[in-house]
C-alpha positions in Angstrom: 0.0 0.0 0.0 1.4 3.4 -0.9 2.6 5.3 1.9 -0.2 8.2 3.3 0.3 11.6 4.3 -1.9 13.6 6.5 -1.8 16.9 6.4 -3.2 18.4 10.6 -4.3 21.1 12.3 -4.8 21.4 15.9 -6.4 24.8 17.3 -8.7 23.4 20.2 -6.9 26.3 23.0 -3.6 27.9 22.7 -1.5 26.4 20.4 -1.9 26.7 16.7 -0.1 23.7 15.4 0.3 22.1 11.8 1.6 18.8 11.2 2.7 16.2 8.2 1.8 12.7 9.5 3.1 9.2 7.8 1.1 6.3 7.9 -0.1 7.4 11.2 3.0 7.2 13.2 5.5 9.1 11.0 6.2 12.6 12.0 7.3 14.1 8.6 6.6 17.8 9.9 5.9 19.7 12.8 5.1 23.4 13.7 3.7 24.6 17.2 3.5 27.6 18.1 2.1 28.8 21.4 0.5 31.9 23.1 1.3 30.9 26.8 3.4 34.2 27.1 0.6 35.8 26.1 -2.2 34.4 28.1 0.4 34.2 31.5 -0.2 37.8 31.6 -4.0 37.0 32.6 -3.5 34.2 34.4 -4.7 31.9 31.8 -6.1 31.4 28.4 -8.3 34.7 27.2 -11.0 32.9 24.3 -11.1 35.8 22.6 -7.3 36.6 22.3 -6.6 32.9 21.3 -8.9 33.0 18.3 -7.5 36.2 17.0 -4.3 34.9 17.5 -4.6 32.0 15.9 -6.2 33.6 12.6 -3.4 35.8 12.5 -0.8 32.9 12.5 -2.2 29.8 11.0 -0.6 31.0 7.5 2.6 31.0 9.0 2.3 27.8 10.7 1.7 26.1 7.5 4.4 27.5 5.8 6.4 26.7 8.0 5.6 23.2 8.1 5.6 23.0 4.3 8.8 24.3 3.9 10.7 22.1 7.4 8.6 18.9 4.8 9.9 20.2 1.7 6.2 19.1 0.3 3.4 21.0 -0.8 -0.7 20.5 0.4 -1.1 18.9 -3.0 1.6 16.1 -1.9 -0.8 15.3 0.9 -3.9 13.0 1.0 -6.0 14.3 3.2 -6.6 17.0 6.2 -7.2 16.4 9.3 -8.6 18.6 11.6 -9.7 18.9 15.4 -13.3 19.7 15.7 -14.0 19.1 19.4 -13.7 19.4 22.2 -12.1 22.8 23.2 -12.4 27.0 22.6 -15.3 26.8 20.1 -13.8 30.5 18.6 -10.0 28.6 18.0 -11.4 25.6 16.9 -13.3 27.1 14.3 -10.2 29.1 12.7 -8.9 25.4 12.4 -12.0 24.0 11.0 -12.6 26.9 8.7 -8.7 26.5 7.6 -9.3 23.2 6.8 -12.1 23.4 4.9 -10.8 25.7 2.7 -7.4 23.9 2.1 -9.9 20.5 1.5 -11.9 22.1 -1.4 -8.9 24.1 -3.1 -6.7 21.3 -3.1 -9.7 18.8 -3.4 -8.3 16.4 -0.5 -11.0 14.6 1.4 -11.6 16.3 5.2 -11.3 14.1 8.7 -13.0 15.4 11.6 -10.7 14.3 14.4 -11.7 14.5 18.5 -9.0 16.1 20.5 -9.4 13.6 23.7 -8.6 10.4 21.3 -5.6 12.8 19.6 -4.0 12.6 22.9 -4.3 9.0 22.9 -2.8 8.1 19.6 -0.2 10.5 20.7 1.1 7.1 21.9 1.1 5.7 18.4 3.3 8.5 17.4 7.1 6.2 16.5 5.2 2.9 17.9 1.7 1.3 17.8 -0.9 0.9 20.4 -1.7 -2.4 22.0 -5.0 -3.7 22.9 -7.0 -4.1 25.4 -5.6 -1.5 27.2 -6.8 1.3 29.6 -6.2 4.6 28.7 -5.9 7.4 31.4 -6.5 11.0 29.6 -5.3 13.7 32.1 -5.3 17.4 30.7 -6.7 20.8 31.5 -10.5 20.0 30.8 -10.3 16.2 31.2 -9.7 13.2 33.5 -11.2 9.9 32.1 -10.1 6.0 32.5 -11.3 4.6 29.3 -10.8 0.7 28.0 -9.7 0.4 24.4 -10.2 -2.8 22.4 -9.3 -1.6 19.5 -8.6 1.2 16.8 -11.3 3.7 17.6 -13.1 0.9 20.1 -13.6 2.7 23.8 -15.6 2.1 26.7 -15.8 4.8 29.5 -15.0 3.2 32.6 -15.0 6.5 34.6 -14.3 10.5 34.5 -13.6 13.5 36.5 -17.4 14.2 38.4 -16.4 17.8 38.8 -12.9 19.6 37.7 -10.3 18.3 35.7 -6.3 17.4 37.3 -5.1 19.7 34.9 -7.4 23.0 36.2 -6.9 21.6 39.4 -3.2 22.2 39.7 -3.5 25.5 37.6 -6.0 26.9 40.1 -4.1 25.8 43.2 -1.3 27.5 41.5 -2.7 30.6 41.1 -3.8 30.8 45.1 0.1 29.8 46.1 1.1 32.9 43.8 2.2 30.9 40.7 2.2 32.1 37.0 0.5 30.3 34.3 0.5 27.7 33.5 0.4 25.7 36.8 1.0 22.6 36.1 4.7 22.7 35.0 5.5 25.5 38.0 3.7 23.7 40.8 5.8 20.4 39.9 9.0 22.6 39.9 8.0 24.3 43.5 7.1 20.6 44.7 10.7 19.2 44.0 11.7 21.9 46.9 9.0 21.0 49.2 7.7 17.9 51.7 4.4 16.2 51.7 3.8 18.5 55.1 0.0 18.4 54.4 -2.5 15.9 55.1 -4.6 16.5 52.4 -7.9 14.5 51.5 -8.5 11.8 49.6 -11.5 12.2 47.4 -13.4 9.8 45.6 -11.7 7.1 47.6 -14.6 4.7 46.6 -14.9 1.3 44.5 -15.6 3.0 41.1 -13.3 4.8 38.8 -14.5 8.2 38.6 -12.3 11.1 39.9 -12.9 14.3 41.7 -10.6 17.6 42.5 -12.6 19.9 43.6 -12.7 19.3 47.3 -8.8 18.8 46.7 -8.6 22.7 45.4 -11.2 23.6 47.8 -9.0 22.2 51.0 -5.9 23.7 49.3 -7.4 26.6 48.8 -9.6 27.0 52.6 -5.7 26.0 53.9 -4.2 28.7 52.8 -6.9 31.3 53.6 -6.5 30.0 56.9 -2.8 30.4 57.3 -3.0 33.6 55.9 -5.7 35.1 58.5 -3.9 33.6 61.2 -0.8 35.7 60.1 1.2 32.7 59.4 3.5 32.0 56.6 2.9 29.9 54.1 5.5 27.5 53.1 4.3 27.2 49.1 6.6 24.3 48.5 5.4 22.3 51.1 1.9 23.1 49.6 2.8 22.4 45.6 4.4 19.0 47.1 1.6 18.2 49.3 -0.8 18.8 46.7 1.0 17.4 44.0 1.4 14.3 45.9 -2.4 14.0 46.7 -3.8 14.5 42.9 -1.5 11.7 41.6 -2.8 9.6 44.2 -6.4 9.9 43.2 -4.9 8.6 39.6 -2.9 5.7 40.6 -5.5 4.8 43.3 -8.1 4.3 40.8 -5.5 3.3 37.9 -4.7 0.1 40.6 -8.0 -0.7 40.5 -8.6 -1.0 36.9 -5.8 -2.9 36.7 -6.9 -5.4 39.5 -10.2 -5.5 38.1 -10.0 -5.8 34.4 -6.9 -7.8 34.4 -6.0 -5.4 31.3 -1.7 -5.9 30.9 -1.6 -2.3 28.6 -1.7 1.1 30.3 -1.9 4.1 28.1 -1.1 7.8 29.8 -2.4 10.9 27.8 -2.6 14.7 27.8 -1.1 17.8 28.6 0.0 16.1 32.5 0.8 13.1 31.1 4.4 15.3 30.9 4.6 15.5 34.7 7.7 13.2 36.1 6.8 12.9 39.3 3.4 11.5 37.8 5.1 9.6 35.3 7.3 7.7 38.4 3.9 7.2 40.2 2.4 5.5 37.3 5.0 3.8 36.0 5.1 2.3 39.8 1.6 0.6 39.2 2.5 -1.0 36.1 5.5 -2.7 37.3 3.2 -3.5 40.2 0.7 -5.5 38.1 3.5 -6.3 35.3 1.3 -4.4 32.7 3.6 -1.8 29.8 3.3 1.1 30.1 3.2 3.4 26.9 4.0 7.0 27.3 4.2 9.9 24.9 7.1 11.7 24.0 7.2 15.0 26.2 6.5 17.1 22.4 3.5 15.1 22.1 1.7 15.7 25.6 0.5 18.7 25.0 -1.8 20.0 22.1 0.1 19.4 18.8 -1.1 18.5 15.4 1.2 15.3 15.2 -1.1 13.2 17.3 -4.4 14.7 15.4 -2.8 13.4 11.7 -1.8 10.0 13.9 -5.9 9.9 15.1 -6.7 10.5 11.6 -5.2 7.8 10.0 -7.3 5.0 11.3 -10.3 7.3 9.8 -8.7 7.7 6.7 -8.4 4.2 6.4 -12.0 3.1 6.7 -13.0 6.4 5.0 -14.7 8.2 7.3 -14.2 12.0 6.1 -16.6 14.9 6.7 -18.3 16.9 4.5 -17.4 20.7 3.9 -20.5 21.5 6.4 -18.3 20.6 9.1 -18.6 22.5 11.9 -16.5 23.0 15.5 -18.2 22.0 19.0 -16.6 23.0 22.2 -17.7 20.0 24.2 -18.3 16.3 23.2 -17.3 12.9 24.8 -15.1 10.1 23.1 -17.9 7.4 24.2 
């Protein structure tokens, strides 16, 4: 079979990234180029800025992916495109790009979902093995889901209020962090003890997650040092914290793996790129003798490479949109 290129676009937040895939695992091309300078200066992603932003530079982003390729769109056979979930105003300067570069260059269109992006991130230099249970963790998402094959999922259990990801950006903002939190709480932590005896939430027999009474208790903690006059040893808290969230991940990762007897774990998403998480995790496999398959640290957070890798096993079977296409912020993998 003749070798396949996917031309992608990935929009969904802050990043406006174009890829060339290969056959679904080849990276031929990349471009990413992020507004987290910008949006640090408000303490997180503005909507509005992103999708101007992202109009204003998608034309370079191509070109430069073009040229780092050395091909041109019409070398391609299809475009890929994410079309939910995320900013409805940046997804749709993807999904209108696409669209147009589909009908000029009269390559068929693939509507791709951002959650299972993240998971074929994994596929990305390798394949995927199945059964296996995949644990998306990212600034709007924490779900467990069971694969049993290309584009196969079953929900086993998700986040019943706010995602790990806002969790640690919104406890980093109340310790006096910059944006994003993630990547500056797990510095802090490194500096820091697990001083605080922190809750464990959701500490049932099912494999949902929760973090909001984790923020909240971070959060009421602080305000309490703080009217008492005392001072507040932040690393103590990132470490503390830290410590707790990854718990609730491997606590209910442990179970799936004692109760489905599944021997694959797939990690996924923007704090899939956390170490100490990574340690935790990789912990639990060695545990229950199941591989582990983690993405390379460029292919955690939003990219186009792992949309193109998605939108292979579409291309495939031939599932491709029509030119009516059109961006949702919110939708669910199963």
């Amino acid at each position: 079979m003749k070798d396949i290129y996917i031309l992608s676009i990935e929009t969904s937040c802050d990043e406006t990234s174009i890829a060339i895939v290969k056959n679904g695992n080849e990276v031929v091309a990349l471009t990413i180029l992020t507004q987290m300078d910008t949006h640090a200066n408000f303490g997180g992603v503005v909507p509005e800025i992103a999708s101007r932003m992202h109009t204003e530079n998608i034309t370079m982003v191509l070109e430069e992916t073009l040229q780092k390729a050395k091909m041109k769109v019409s070398d391609c056979d299809a475009i890929a495109v994410t079309a939910t979930p995320g900013l409805l105003g940046s997804l749709l300067v993807g999904v209108e790009f696409a669209k147009v570069l589909s009908y000029v260059y009269n390559l068929p269109l693939i509507k791709v979902n951002h959650l299972i992006g993240h998971i074929y991130a994994n596929k990305i230099g390798d394949h995927l093995e199945f059964p296996n249970l995949s644990l998306i963790i990212s600034g709007g998402h924490t779900e467990l889901i069971k694969m049993t094959g290309d584009y196969e999922f079953e929900m086993l259990g998700e986040t019943q209020d706010d995602a790990i990801g806002e969790a640690f950006d919104k406890v980093a903002r109340v310790i006096g962090l910059k944006y994003p939190g993630g990547p500056n709480i797990e510095k802090l932590a490194k500096e820091g003890h697990n001083a605080y005896n922190l809750p464990k939430i959701a500490n049932d027999d099912t494999y949902n997650f929760s973090y909001s009474g984790l923020k909240s208790s971070v959060i009421n903690l602080v305000n309490k040092e703080k009217s008492k006059g005392n001072e507040i040893n932040t690393a103590d808290i990132a470490c503390s914290f830290q410590t707790a969230a990854v718990e609730e991940l491997t606590r209910k990762l442990e179970l799936a793996l004692k109760k489905t007897k599944i021997k694959n774990v797939i990690i996924a998403g923007g704090v899939s790129a956390n170490k100490y998480l990574r340690g935790q995790i990789e912990e639990v496999c060695e545990k229950y003798n199941a591989t582990l398959s983690l993405p390379e640290f460029i292919y955690c957070t939003d990219n186009a490479a792992m949309i193109g890798a998605a939108a292979y096993p579409l291309f495939l079977k031939g599932e491709f949109a029509d030119l009516d296409l059109n961006a949702t912020s919110t939708s669910r993998i199963c």
